[in-house]
KEKE-3310 file (N, C-alpha, C; in steps of 0.2 Angstrom, whole numbers, plus 5000, padded with zeros to 4 digits):
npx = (5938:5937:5940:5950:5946:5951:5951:5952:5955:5952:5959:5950:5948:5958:5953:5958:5955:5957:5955:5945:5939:5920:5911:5897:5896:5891:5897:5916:5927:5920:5908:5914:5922:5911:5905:5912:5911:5898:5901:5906:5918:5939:5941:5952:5960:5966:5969:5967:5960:5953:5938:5925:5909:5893:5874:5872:5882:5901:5911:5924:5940:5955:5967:5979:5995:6007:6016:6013:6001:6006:6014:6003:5996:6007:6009:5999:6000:6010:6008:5995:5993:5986:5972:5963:5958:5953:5949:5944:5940:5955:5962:5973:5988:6000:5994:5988:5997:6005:5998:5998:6011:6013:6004:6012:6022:6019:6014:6000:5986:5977:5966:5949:5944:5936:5931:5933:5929:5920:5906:5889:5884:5892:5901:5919:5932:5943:5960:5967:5977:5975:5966:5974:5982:5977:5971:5984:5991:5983:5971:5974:5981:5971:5958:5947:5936:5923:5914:5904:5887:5892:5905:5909:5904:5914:5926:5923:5922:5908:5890:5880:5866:5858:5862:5861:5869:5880:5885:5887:5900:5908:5922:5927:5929:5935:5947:5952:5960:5958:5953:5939:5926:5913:5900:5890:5873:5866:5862:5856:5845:5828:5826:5837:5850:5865:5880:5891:5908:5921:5938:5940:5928:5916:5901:5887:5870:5867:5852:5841:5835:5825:5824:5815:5821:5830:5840:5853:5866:5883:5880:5888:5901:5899:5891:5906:5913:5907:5908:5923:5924:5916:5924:5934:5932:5931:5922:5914:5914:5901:5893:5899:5895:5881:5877:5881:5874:5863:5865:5866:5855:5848:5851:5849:5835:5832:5836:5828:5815:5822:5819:5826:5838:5841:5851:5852:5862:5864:5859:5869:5866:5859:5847:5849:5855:5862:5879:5892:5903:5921:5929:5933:5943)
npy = (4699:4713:4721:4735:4746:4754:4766:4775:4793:4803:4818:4831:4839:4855:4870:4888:4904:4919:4936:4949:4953:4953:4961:4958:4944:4942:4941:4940:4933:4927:4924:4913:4906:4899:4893:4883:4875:4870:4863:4852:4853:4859:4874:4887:4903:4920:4935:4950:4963:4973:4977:4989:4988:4993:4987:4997:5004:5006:5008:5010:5004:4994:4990:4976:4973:4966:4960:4952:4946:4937:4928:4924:4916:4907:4902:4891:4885:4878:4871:4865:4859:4863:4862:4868:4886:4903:4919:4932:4951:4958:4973:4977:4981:4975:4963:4957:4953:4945:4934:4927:4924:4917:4906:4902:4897:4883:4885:4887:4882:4880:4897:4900:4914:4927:4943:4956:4970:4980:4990:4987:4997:4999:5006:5009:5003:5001:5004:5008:5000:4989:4982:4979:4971:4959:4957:4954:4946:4937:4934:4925:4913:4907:4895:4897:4909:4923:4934:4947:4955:4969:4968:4959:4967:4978:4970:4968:4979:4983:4985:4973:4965:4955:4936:4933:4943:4940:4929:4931:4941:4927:4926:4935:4934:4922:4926:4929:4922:4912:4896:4895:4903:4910:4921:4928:4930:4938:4950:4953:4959:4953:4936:4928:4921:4912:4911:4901:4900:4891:4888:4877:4880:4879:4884:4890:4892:4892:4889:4902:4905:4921:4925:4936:4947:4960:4954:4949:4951:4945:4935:4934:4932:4920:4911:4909:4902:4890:4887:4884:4875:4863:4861:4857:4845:4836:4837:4841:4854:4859:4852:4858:4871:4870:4865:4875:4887:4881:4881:4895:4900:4893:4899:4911:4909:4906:4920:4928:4932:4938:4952:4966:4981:4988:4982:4963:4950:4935:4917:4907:4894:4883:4872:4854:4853:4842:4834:4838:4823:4819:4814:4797:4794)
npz = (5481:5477:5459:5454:5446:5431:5422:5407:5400:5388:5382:5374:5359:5356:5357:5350:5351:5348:5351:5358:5374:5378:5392:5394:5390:5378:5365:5360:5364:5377:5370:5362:5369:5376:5368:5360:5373:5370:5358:5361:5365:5370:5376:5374:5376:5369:5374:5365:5367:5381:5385:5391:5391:5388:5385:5373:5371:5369:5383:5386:5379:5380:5374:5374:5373:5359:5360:5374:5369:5359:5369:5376:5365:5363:5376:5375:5363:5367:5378:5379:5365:5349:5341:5333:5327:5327:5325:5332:5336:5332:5327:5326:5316:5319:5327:5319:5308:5317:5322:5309:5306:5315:5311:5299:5304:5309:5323:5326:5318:5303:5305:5306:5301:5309:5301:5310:5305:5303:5307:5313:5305:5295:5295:5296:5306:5309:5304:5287:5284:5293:5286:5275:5279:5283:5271:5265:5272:5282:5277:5265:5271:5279:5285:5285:5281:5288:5285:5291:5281:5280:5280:5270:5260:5261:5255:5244:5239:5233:5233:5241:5243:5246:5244:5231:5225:5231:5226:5212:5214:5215:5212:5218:5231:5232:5226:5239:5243:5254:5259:5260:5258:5269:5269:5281:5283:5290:5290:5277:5266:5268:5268:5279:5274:5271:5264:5255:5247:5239:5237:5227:5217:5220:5226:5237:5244:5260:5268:5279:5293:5298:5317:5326:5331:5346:5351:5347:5348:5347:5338:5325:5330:5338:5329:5320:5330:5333:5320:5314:5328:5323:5309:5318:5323:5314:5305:5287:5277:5271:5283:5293:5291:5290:5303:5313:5310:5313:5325:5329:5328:5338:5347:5343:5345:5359:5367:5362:5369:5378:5391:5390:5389:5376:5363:5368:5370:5362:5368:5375:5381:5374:5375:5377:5366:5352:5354:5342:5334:5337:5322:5321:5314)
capx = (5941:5934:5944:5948:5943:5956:5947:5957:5953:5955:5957:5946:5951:5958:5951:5960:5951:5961:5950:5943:5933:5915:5911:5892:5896:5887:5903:5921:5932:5916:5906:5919:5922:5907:5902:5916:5909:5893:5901:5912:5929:5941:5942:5957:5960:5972:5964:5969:5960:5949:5932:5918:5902:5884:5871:5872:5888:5908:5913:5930:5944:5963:5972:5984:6004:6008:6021:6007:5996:6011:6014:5996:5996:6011:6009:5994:6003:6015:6006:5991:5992:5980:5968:5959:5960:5948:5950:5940:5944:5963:5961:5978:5991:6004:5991:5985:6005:6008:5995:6000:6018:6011:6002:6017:6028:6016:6015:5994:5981:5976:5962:5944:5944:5931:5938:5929:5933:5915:5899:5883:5882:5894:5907:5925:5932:5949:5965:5967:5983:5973:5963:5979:5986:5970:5971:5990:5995:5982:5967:5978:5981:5966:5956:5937:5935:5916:5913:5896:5887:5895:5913:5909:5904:5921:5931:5920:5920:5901:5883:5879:5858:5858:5867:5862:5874:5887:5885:5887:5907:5913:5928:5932:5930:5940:5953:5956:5966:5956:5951:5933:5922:5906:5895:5882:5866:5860:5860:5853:5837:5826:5830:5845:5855:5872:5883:5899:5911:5926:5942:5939:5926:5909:5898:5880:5867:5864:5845:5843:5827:5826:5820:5813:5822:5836:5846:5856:5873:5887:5880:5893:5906:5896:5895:5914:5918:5903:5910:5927:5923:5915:5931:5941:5932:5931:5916:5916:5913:5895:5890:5900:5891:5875:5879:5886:5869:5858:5868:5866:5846:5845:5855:5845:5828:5833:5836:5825:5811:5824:5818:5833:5834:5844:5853:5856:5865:5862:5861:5872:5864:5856:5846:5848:5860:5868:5884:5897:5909:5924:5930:5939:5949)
capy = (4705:4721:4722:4742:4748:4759:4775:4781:4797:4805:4827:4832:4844:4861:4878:4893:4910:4925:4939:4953:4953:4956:4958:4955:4936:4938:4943:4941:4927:4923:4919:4909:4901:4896:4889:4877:4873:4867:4857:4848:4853:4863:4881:4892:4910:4923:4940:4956:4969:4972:4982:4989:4990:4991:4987:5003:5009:5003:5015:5008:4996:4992:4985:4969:4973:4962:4952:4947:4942:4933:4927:4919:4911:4902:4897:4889:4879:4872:4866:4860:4859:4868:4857:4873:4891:4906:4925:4939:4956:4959:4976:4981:4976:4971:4957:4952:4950:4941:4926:4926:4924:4910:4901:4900:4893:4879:4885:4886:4877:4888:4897:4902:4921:4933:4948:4961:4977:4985:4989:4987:5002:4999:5011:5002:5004:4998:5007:5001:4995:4982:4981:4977:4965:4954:4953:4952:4940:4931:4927:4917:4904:4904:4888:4900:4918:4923:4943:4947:4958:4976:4966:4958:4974:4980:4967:4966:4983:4983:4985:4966:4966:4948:4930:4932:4948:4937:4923:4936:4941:4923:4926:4944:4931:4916:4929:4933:4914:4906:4889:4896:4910:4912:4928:4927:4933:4940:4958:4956:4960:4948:4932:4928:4915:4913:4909:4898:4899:4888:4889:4874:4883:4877:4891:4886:4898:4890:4893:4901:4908:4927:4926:4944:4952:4962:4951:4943:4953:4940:4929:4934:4928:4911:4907:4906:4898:4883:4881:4880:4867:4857:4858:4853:4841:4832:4837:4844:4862:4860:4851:4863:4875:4871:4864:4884:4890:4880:4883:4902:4902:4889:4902:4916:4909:4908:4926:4932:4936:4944:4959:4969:4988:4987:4973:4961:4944:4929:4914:4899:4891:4879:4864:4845:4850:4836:4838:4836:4819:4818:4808:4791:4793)
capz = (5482:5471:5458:5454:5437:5426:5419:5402:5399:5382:5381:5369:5354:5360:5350:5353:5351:5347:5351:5362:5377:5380:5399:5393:5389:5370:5362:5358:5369:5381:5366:5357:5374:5377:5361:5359:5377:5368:5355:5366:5363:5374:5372:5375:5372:5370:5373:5362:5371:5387:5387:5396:5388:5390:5378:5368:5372:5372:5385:5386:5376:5381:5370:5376:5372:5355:5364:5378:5365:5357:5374:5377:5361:5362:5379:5374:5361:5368:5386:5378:5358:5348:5335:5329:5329:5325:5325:5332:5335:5331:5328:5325:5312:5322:5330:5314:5307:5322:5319:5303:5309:5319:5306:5295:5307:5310:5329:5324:5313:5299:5306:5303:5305:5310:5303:5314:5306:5302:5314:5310:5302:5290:5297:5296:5314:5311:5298:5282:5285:5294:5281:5269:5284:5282:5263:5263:5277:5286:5273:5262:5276:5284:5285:5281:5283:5289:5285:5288:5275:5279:5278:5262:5253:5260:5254:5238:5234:5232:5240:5243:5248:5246:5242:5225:5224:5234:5219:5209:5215:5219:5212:5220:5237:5230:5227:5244:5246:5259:5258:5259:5264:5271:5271:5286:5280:5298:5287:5270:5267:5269:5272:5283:5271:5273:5258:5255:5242:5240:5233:5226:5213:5223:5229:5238:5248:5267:5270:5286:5297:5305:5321:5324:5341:5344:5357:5342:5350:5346:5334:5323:5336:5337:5321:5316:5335:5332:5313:5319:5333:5316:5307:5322:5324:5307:5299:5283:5277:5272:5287:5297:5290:5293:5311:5315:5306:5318:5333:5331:5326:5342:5355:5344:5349:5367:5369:5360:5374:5385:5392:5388:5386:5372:5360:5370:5368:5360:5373:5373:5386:5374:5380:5372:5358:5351:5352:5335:5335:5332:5317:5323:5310)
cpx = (5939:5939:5944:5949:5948:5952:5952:5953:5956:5953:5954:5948:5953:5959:5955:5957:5956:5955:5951:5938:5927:5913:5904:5890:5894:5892:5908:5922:5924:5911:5908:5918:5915:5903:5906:5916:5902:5896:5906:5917:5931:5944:5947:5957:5964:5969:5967:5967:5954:5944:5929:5914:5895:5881:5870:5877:5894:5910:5922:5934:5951:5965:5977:5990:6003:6013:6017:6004:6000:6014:6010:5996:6001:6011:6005:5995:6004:6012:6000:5989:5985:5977:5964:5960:5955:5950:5945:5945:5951:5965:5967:5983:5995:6002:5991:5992:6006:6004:5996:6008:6017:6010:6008:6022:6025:6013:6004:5993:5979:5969:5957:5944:5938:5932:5932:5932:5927:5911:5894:5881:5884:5899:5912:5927:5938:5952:5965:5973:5982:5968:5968:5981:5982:5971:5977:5991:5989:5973:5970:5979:5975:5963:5950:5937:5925:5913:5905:5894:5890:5902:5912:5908:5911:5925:5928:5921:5913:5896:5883:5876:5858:5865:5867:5869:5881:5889:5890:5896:5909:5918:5932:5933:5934:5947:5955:5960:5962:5953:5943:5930:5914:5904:5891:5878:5862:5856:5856:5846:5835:5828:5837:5850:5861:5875:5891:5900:5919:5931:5943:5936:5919:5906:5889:5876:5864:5858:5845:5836:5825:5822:5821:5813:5827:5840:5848:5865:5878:5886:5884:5897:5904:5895:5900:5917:5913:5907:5917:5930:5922:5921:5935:5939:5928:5926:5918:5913:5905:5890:5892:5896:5884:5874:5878:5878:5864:5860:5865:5859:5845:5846:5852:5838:5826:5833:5831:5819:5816:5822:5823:5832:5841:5846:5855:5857:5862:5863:5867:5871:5857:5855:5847:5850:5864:5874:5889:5902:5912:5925:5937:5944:5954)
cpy = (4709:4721:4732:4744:4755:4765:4778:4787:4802:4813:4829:4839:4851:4866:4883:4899:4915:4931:4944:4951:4956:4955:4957:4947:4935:4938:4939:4932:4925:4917:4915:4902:4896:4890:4883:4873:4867:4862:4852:4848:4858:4871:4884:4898:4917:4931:4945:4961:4968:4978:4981:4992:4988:4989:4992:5005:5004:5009:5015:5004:5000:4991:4982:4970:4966:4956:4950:4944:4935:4928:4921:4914:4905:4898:4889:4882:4873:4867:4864:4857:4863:4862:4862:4881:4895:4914:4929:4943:4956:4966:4980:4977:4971:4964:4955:4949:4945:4934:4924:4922:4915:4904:4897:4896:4889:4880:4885:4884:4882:4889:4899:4910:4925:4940:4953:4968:4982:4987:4989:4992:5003:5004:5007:5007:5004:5003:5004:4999:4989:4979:4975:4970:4960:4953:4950:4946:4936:4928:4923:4911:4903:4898:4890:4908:4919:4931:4941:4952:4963:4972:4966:4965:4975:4978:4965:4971:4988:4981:4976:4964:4961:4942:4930:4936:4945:4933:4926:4938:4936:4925:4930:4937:4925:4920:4932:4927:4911:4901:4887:4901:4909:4917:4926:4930:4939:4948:4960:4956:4954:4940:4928:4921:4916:4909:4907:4898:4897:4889:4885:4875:4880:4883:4887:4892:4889:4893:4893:4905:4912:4926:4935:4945:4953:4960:4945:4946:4946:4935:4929:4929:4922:4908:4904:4901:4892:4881:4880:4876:4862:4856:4857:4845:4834:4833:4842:4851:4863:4857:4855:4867:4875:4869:4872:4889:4887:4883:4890:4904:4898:4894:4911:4917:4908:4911:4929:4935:4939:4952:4963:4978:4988:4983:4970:4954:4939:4925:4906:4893:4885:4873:4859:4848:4846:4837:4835:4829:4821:4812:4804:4792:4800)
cpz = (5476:5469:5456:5448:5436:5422:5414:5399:5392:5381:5375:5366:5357:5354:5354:5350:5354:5346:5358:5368:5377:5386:5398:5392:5382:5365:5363:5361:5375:5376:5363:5366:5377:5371:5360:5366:5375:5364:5357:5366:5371:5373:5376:5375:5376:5369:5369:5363:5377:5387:5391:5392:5389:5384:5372:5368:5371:5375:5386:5382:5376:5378:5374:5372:5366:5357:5369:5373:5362:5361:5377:5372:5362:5369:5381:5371:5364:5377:5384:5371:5356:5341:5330:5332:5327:5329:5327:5329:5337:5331:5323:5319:5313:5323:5323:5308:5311:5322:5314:5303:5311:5315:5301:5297:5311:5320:5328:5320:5308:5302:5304:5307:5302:5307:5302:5311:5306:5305:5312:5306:5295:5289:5298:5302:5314:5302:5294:5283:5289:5290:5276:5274:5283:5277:5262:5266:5281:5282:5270:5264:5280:5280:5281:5284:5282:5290:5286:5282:5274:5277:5272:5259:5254:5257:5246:5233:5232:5236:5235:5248:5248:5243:5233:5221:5225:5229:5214:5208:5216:5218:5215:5226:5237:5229:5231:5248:5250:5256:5257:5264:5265:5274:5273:5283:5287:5294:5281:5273:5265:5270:5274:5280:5272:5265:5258:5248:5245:5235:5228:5219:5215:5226:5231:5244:5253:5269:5276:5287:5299:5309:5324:5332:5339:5347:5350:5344:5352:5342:5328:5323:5336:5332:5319:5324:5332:5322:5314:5323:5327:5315:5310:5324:5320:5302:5294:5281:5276:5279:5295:5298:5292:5299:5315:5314:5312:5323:5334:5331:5333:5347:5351:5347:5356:5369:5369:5363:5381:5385:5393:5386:5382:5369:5364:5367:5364:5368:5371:5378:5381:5374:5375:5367:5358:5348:5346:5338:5332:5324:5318:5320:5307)
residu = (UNK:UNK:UNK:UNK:UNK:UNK:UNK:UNK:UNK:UNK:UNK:UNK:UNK:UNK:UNK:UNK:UNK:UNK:UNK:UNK:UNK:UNK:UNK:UNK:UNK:UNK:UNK:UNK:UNK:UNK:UNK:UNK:UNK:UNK:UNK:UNK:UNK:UNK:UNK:UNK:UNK:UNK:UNK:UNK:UNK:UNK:UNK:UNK:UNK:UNK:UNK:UNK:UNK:UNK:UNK:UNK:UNK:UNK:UNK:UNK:UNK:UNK:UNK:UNK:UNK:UNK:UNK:UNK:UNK:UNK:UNK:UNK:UNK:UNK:UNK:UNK:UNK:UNK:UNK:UNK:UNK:UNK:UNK:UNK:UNK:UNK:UNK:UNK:UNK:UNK:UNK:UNK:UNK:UNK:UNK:UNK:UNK:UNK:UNK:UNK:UNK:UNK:UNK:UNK:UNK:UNK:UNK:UNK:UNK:UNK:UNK:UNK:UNK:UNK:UNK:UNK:UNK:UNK:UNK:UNK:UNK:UNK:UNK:UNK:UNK:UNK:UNK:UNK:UNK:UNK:UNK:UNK:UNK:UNK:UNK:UNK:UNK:UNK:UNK:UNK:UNK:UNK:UNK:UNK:UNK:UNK:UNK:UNK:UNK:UNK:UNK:UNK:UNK:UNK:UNK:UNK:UNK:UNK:UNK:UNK:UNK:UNK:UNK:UNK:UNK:UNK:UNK:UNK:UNK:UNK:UNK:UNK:UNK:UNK:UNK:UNK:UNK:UNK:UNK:UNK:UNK:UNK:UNK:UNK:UNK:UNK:UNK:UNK:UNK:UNK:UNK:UNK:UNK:UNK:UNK:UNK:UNK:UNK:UNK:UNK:UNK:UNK:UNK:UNK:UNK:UNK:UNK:UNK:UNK:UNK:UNK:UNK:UNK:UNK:UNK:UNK:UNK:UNK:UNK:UNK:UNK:UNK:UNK:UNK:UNK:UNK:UNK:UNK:UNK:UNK:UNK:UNK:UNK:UNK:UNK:UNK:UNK:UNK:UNK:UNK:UNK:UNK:UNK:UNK:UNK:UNK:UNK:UNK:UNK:UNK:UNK:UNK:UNK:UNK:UNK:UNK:UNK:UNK:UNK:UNK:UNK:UNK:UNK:UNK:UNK:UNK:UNK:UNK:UNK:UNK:UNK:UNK:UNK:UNK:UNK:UNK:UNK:UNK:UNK:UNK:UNK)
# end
């Protein structure tokens, strides 16, 4: 008589993604979603507004009611736990109160936050009072906060062409309370390093690669979702980091022959990447 085999199956960490849609797929809650896809966890996500945009254009954004968003999140919680958390676009202040709100009343993990407020141009998009809400309420509990260059200069104060410039302010970026920051390099001039500073009082340039096309839309967004799956799933900051840093040059050298009329995405559809373990312990 065959006997019949028991199957235990164990859910694999669950990231939640607070963030905007891009119906493109390189951006916002698709990007996140799909990237915590690659490194094997399970991805969630609570949206904060709904666009339509083409490669050149945002021709539309809705904004999600604060009590929905408020509403997603906790649903999220409480029916599958959350192991890690990460912030896009929040946009407004309220939102960005409201995860903050979250975080304090343990209902979230401290997150890694994206904080979207500038555009390539170096134009801020967003009021300062969500400027203020960022520095007051939800850097301080964040896990890592990942400005690119235009943000950094924001939050610095100062043009900041390179890592060495970065080096330069640790402290202005240590005194914005998180656990640790990193400024992606996608923007400086010449090469694309990426820079960690810890609260801790450790500062180190992550040497990175530019691959030369303009379908890197979302690599942002992938960045902080791929080092947030790391840190959920035990790795530590510097091998996050560099994990997060390949991911993004793997899923930017995949795009980068798309014929595209305009920026378009990064890919996440990358082949034989090995994916992150947790840590048994």
């Amino acid at each position: 008589m065959a006997r019949s085999r028991v199957v235990v199956s164990t859910m694999p960490p669950v990231l939640l993604t607070i963030a905007a849609s891009d119906p493109l797929g390189g951006a916002g809650v698709q990007a996140d979603l799909a990237t915590f896809a690659a490194f094997g966890v399970h991805g969630a996500s609570a949206l904060t507004a709904v666009t339509a945009q083409s490669l050149t254009t945002v021709a539309a954004v809705a904004p999600v009611g604060v009590d929905l968003v408020a509403d997603q999140i906790d649903s999220v919680a409480s029916s599958l736990g959350v192991a890690g958390a990460k912030t896009g676009l929040l946009r407004r202040r309220e939102v960005v109160e409201l995860v903050a709100r979250r975080v304090e009343r343990g209902g979230l993990p401290a997150p890694v936050v994206d904080p979207v407020m500038v555009d390539g141009r170096g134009v801020l998009f967003v009021g300062n009072e969500v400027v203020v809400a960022y520095r007051e309420r939800l850097f301080p509990l964040a896990l890592a906060i990942t400005p690119n260059r235009r943000e950094a200069e924001l939050l610095a104060g100062m043009s900041l062409p390179g890592p060495e410039a970065v080096l330069d302010c640790a402290e202005v970026f240590r005194g914005l309370g998180s656990d640790a920051v990193v400024v992606t390099g996608g923007a400086f001039d010449g090469q694309p390093d990426d820079v960690v500073i810890t609260a801790a009082g450790d500062a180190w340039v992550e040497p990175g690669h530019r691959v030369h096309t303009g379908n890197v839309r979302g690599s942002g967004c992938t960045f902080s979702a791929a080092l947030a799956a790391g840190l959920a799933l035990g790795q530590g900051l510097d091998d996050a980091v560099a994990a997060a840093g390949r991911f993004v040059r793997s899923a930017i050298e995949t795009s980068a022959t798309w014929p595209l009329k305009g920026p378009g995405p990064v890919s996440h559809t990358v082949p034989g990447r090995p994916r992150a373990q947790a840590d048994p312990h």
